[in-house]
N, C-alpha and C positions, 0 to 999 in steps of 0.2 A: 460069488459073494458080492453082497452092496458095502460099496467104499465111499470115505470120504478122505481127503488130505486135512492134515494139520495147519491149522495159521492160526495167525495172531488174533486176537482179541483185536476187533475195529477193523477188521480188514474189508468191509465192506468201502469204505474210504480209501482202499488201496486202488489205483488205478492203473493200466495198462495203454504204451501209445506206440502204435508201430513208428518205424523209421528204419532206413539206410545208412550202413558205418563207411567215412571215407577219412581220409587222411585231411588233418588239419589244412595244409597246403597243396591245394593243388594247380601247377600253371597250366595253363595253354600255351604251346609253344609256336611262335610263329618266326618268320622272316622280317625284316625291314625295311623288305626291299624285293622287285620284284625279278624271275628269269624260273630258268631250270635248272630244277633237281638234280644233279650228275655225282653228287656222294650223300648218302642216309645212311647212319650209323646210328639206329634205333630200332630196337625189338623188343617183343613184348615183356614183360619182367627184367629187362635189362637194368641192372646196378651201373648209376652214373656219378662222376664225382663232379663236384664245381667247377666247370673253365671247359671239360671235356667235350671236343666238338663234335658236334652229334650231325649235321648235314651241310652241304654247299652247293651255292646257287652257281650257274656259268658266267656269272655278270658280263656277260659279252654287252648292255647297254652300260653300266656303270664302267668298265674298261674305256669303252669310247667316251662318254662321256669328262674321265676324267683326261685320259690325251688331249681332247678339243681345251679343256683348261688350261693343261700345262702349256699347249701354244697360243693360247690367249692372253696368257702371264708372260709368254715370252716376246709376243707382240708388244705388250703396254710396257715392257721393261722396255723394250728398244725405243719408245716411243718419248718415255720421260725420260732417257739419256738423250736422245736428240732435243729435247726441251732445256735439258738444263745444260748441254753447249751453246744452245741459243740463248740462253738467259746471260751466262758466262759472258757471248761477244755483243750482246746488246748494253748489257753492264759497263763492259769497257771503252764502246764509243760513246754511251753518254755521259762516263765522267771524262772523256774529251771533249766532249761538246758536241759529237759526231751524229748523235743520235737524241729524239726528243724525250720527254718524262713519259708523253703517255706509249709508245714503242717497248719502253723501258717495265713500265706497267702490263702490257700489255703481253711481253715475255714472261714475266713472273707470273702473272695469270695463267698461261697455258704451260707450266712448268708445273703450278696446283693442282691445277686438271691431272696432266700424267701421272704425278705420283698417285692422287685419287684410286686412279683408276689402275694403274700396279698394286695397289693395297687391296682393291676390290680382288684383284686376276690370283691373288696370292689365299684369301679366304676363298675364293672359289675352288683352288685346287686343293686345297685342306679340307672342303665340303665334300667333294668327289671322290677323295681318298677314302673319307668317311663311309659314303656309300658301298664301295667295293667289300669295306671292311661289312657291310650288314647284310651283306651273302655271306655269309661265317651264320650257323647258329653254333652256340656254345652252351653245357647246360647249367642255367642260373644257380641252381643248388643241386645237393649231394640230395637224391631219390631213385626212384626205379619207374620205371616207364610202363604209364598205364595204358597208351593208346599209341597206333601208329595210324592214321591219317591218310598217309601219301605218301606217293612211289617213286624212284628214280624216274627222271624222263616229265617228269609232270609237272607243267607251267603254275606256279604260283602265282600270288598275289601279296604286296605287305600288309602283314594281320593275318593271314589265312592260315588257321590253327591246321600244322602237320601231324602234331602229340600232342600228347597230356603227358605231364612230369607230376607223379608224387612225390613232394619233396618233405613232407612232415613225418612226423614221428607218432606222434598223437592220433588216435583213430578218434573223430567227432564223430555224432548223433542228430542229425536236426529233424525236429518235430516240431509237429504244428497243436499246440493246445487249445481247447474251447474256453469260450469266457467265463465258463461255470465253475473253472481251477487256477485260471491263471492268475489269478491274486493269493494264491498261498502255496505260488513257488516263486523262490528268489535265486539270484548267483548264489553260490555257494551250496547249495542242498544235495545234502546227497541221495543218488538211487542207485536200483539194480538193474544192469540190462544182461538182456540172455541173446543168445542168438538159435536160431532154428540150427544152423551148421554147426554147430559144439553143443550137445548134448549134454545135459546135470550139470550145466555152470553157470554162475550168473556173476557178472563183472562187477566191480564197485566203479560207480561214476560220479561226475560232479556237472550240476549246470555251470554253464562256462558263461551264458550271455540267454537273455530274455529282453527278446521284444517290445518296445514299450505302443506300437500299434498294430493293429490289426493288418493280417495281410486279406485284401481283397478276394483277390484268387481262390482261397482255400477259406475266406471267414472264420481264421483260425489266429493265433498269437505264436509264431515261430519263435522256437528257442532254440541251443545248442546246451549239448550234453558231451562232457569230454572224458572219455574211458581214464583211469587212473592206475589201470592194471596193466603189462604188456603182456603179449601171449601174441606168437609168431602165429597161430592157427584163424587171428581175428585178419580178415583181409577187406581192402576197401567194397562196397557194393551189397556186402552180405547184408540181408535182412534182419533186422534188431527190432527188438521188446525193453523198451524201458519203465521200469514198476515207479511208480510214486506211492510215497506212504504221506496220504494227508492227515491223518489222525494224528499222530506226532509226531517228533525231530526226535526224542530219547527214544529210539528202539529196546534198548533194556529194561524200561519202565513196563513193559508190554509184558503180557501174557499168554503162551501159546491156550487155545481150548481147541476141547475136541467134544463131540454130543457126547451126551450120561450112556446112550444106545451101545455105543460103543465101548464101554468101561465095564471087564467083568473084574467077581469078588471070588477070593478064593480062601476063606477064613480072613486074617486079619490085611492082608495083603490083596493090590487092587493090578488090573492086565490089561493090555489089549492084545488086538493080534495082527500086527504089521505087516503087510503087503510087501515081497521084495521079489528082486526080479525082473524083467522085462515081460513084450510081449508076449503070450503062449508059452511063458515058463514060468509064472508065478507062485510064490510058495509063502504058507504063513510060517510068522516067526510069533511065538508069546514072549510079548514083551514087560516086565513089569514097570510100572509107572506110581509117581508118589504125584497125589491130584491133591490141589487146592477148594478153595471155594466154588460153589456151584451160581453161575452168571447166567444173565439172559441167554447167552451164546453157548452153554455147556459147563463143563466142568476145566476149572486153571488146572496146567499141566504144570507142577514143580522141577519136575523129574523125569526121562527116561525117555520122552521123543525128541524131533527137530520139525521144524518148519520144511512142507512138504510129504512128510512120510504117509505115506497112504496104509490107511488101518480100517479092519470088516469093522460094519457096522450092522450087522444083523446074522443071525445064527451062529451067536459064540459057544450054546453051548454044544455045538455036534462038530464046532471045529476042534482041529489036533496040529499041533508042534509041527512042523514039517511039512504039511499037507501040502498038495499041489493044488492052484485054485485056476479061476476063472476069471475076469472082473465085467460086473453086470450094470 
């Protein structure tokens, strides 16, 4: 049998834009600091909570690093104690007379210096500290781990993404639109997206942000679209369909049509005959229907379909109740 689906009146202004669904937040996880990997506590799908340390570096340089400070702090402390015993006996022969002003000057000068420089030797080893601390990763927020990177044993770099951390809740959409729509969509509008992996469902979504210039690359107007619905089966990467309806914002106001071809009469009472089923089991079903006005587009459905149902549109009358069909 020849079929057509049911839609709205104006659906020609409905429009269709692929895109990929990911999680609102996603990190890159790196180090701070550089050495080797000798604990990784990350796999794939692994659930992380905030603060949980997920790898560590050997800091065998940061280790060294920070011992040469702490005896560098403890050089310059010994150094401004022996300054300010020297200041201490210069002080006291020059208010004998024993010693000159500039001596006396010239003690407290290098008394400044020392401390200077124990004040320097003291944030140094608190800098160094720091370092050792940035062979620790810990994970920023509570998500599950989309990517592992790199292996024990394996030389890093600071910045050198190991993982990917999904740490949102939220599944986003980002598409790219042509200039021929992007002026009658705004934040807030709603649409539907479907995904090829979940079969007969379409999500409610909301634009979350639109671009106010073009992206080069793609000659397109980037927006984000934020699922409003949850459902454990939407996972980040899957390949998404998001509908826009430009004809209007009031979907109610809308009327399903479907062609006159399609509409039979059975005394005072009017049918179709509804397509159900899947592939290679399809079966009609007589459905009765209360139809409106007859429009450019067909005849208004009042009563008795839904948007999408697939109904014969030719050879109604050798069709029967029940039948097992074809679709051509």
């Amino acid at each position: 049998v020849k079929y057509t689906e049911v839609k709205y009146a104006g659906a020609d202004k409905v429009r269709h834009f692929s895109g990929t669904a990911k999680t609102e937040k996603i990190i890159n996880l790196s180090f701070r600091n550089t050495g080797i990997i000798v604990m990784l506590n990350m796999k794939l799908g692994q659930e992380v909570n905030k603060g949980d340390l997920l790898a560590q570096l050997d800091n065998v340089q940061a280790r060294l690093n920070y011992e040469s400070s702490i005896e560098s702090r403890n050089s310059t402390e010994s150094q401004m104690n022996t300054a300010k015993l020297n200041l201490n006996r210069v002080r006291t022969l020059y208010e004998k007379g024993s010693s000159s002003l500039s001596d006396y000057e010239a003690a407290k000068n290098s008394y400044r210096t020392a401390v200077a420089s124990f004040e320097s030797a003291k944030r140094s080893v608190a800098i160094q500290q720091d370092q050792i601390q940035f062979g620790y990763l810990y994970a920023p927020e509570d998500g599950v781990i989309a990517s592992v990177i790199a292996e024990v044993d394996e030389n890093v770099s600071p910045g050198q993404t190991i993982g990917v951390l999904n740490a949102g809740t939220a599944i986003e959409i980002e598409i790219g639109l042509p200039e021929s729509v992007i002026n009658n969509v705004q934040k807030g509008m709603q649409v539907k997206v479907a995904f090829t992996a979940i079969e007969n469902k379409q999500f409610d979504a909301e634009v979350t942000e639109v671009a106010p210039a073009l992206d080069t690359n793609t000659s397109t107007y980037p927006i984000r679209v934020t699922i409003t619905e949850k459902d454990e089966r939407i996972k980040s990467g899957m390949a998404a369909s998001v509908t826009f309806e430009f004809a209007t914002s009031q979907r109610e106001q809308r009327k399903l049509v479907i062609p006159p071809v399609s509409v039979g009469e059975d005394g005072d009472s009017r049918f179709v005959f509804v397509i159900e089923g899947s592939e290679n089991n399809y079966v009609i079903k007589r459905q009765p229907v209360d139809i409106g006005e007859l429009t450019s587009e067909g005849f208004e459905i009042e009563s008795g379909l839904q948007e999408g149902q697939k109904i014969a549109t030719a050879g109604l009358q050798t069709l029967l109740d029940g039948q097992k069909v074809k679709l051509n």
